[in-house]
N, C-alpha and C positions, 0 to 999 in steps of 0.2 A: 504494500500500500504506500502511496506518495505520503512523505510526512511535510511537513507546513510549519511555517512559525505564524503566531498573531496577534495581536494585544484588545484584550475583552478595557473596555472602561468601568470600573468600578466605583458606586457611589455608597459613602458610609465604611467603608475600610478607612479604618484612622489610627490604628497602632499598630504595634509588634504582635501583641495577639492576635488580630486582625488578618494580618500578615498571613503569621502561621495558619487560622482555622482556614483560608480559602487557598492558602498553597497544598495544605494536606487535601484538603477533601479536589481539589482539581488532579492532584496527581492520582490518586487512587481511582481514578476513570481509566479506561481499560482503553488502550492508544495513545495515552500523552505519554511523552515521556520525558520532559521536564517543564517546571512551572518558577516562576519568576515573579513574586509580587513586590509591590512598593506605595505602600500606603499613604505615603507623601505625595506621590503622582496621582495615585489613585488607578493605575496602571496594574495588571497582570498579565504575565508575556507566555503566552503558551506555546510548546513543540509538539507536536505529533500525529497523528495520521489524521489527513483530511477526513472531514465532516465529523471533526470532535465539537465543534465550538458550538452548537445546539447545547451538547450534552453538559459543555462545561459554564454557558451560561444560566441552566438549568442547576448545576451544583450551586451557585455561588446564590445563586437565588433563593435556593432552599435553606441558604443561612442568614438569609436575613436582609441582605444588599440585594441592590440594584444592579442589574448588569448591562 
């Protein structure tokens, strides 16, 4: 499968914890295989096989933020 990079916008991510709860739960999605957040930006940077970023705005959303 083609893998991809891409950066979701995230609204409400604002600390280190923050960070971590949407870097874990992005990667444990079945075809990423690295995540990159920064809650300063407001930015998460995703790698892995095309047609994740449904799946991975769907995680981030289940935690509470806006994606």
């Amino acid at each position: 499968m083609q893998m991809e990079e891409y950066t979701v916008q995230v609204t409400g991510m604002s600390c280190k914890s923050c960070e971590s709860m949407v870097r874990d739960a992005v990667t444990a999605l079945r075809g990423v295989s690295s995540v990159d957040s920064d809650a300063q930006s407001g930015e998460v940077t995703v790698r892995g096989e095309a047609g994740t970023d449904d799946r991975v705005r769907q995680a981030i959303t289940e935690l509470g933020y806006e994606a």
